[in-house]
FIKOLZA-1660 file (N, C-alpha, C; in steps of 0.1 Angstrom, whole numbers, plus 5000, padded with zeros to 4 digits):
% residues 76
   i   px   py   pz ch aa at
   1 5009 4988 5000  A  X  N
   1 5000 5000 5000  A  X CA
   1 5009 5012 5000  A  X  C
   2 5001 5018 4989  A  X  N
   2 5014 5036 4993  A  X CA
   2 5011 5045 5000  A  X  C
   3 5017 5050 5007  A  X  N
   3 5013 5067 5015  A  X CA
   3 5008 5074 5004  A  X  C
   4 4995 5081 5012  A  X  N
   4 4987 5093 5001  A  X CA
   4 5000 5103 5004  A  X  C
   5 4996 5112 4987  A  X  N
   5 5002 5121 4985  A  X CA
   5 4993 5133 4985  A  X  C
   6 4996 5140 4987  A  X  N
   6 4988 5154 4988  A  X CA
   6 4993 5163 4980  A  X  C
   7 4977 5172 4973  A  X  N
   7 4983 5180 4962  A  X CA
   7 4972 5190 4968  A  X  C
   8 4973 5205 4961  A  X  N
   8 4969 5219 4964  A  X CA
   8 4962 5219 4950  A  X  C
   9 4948 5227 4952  A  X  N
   9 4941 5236 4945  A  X CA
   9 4936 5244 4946  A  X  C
  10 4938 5251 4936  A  X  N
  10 4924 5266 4939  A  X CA
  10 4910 5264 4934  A  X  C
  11 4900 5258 4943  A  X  N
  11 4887 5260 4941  A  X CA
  11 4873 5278 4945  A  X  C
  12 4875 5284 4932  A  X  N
  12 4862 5292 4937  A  X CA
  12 4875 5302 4943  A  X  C
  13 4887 5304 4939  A  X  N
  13 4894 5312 4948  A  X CA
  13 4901 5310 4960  A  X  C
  14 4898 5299 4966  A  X  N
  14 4900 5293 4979  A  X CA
  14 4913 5279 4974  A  X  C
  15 4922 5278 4981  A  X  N
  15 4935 5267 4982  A  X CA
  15 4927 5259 4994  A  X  C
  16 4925 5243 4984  A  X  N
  16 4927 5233 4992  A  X CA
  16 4934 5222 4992  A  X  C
  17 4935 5211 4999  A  X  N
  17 4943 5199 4994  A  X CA
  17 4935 5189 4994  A  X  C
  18 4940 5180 4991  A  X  N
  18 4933 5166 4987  A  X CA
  18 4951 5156 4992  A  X  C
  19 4942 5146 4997  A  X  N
  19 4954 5134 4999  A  X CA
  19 4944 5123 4994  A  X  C
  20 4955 5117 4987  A  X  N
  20 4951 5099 4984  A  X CA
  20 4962 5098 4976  A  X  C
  21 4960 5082 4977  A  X  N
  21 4971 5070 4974  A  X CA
  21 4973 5072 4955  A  X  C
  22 4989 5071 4952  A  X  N
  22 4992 5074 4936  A  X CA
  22 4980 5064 4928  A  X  C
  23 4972 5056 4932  A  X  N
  23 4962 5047 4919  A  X CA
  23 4951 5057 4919  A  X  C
  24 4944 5064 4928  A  X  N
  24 4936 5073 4923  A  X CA
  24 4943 5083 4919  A  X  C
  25 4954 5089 4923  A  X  N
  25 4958 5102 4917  A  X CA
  25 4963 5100 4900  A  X  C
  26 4970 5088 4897  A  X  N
  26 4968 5080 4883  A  X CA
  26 4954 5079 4876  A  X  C
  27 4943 5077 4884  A  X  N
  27 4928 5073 4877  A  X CA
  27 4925 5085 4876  A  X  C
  28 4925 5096 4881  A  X  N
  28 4921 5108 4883  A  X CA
  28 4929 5119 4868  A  X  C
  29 4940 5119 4869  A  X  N
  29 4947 5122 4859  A  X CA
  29 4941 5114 4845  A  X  C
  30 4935 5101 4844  A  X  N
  30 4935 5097 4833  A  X CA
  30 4921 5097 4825  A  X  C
  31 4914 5100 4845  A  X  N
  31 4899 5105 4836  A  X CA
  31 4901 5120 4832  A  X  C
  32 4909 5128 4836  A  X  N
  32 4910 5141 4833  A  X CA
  32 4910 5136 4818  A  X  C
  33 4921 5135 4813  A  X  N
  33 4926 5131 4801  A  X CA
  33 4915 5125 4794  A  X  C
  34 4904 5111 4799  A  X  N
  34 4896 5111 4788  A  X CA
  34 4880 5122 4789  A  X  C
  35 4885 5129 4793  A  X  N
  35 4873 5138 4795  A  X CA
  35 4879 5153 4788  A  X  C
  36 4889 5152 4785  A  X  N
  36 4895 5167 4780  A  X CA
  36 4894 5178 4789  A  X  C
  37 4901 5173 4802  A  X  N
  37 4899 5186 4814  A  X CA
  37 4911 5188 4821  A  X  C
  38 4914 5190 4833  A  X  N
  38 4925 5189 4840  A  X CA
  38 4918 5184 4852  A  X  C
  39 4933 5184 4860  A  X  N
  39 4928 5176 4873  A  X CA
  39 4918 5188 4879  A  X  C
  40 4921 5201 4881  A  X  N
  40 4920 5210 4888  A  X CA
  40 4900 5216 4882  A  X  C
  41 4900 5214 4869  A  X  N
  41 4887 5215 4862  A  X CA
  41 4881 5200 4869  A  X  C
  42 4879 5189 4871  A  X  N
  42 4876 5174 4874  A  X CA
  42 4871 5177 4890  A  X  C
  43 4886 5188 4898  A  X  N
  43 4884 5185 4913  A  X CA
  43 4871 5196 4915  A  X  C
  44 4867 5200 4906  A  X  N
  44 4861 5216 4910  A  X CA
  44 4846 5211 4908  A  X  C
  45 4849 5206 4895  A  X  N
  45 4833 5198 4897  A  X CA
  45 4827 5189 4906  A  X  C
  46 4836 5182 4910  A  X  N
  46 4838 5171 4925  A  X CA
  46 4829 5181 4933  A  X  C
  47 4841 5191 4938  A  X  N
  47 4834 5198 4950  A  X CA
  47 4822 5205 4946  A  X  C
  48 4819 5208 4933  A  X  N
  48 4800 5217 4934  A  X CA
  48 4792 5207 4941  A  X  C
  49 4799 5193 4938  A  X  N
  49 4781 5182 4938  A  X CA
  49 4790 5175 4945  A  X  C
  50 4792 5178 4956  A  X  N
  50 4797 5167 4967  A  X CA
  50 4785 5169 4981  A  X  C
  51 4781 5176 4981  A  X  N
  51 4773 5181 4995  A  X CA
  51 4782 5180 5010  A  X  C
  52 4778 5174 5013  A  X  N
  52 4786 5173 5029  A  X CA
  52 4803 5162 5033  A  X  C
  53 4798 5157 5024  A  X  N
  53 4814 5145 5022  A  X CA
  53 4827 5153 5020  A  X  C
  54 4835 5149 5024  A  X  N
  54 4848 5153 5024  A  X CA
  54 4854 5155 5010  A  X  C
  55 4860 5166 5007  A  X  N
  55 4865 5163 4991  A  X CA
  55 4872 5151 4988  A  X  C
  56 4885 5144 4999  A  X  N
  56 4891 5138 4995  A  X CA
  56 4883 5122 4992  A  X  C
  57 4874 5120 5000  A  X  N
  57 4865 5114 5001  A  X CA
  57 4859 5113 4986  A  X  C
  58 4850 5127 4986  A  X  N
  58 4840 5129 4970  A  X CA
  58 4849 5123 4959  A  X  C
  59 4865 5126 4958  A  X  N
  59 4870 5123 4945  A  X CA
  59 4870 5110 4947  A  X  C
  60 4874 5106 4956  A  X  N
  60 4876 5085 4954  A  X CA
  60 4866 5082 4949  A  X  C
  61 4851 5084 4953  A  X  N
  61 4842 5079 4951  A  X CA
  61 4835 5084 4937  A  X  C
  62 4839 5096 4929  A  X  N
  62 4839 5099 4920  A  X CA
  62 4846 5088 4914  A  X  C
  63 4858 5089 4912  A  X  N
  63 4866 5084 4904  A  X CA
  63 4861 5066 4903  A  X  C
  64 4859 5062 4912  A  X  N
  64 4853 5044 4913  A  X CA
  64 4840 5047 4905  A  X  C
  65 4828 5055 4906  A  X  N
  65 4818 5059 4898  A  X CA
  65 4817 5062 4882  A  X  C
  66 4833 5068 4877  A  X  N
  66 4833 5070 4865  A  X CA
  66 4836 5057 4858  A  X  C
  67 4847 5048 4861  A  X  N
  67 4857 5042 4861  A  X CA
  67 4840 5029 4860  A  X  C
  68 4835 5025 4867  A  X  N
  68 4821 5016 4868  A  X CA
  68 4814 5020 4852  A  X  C
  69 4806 5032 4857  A  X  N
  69 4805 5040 4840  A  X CA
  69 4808 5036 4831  A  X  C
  70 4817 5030 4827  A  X  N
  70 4831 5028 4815  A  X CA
  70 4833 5016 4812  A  X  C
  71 4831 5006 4828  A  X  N
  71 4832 4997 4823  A  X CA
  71 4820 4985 4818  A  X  C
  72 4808 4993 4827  A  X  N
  72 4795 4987 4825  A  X CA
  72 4788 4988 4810  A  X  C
  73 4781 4976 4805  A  X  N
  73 4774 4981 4794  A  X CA
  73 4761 4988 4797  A  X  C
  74 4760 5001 4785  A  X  N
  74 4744 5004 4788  A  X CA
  74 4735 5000 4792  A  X  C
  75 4728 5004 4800  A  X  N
  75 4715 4992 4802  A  X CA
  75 4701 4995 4793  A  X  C
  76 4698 4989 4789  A  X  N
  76 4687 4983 4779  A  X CA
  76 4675 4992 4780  A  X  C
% end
C-alpha cells in the first residue's frame, strides 16, 4: 500500500488539498485526460456536487463511479 500524497488547488478562489494514494491520483489524471479537462477542472466539479462528504472522500468515490460507468454496458 502507498502513503497518500497530497496536492493543492484553487477552488472558487480558495486553496485546498486533497490526499490519496498514487492509483487514484493515476485514475484521476486519466479521467482528466479522457474527459479533455485537467485535474483542477475534474476537482472543481467534484466539489460543486459533493454536498457534505469530504473532498478527498467525493474524488475516490467519484473516480470508482466514473471508472464503473466505463466499464458497464448500457442498460437496455
Amino acid at each position: 500500500m502507498t502513503r497518500p500524497l497530497k496536492r493543492s488547488f484553487a477552488i472558487k478562489g480558495h486553496r485546498t488539498s486533497i490526499s490519496m494514494e498514487a492509483p487514484f491520483w493515476e485514475a484521476l489524471q486519466q479521467a482528466a485526460m479522457l474527459e479533455n479537462s485537467t485535474l483542477a477542472g475534474i476537482v472543481a466539479h467534484i466539489d460543486a456536487a459533493r454536498g457534505d462528504a469530504g473532498l478527498s472522500s467525493a474524488v475516490r468515490v467519484w473516480i470508482l463511479d466514473y471508472f464503473r460507468k466505463r466499464a458497464l454496458p448500457p442498460p437496455r
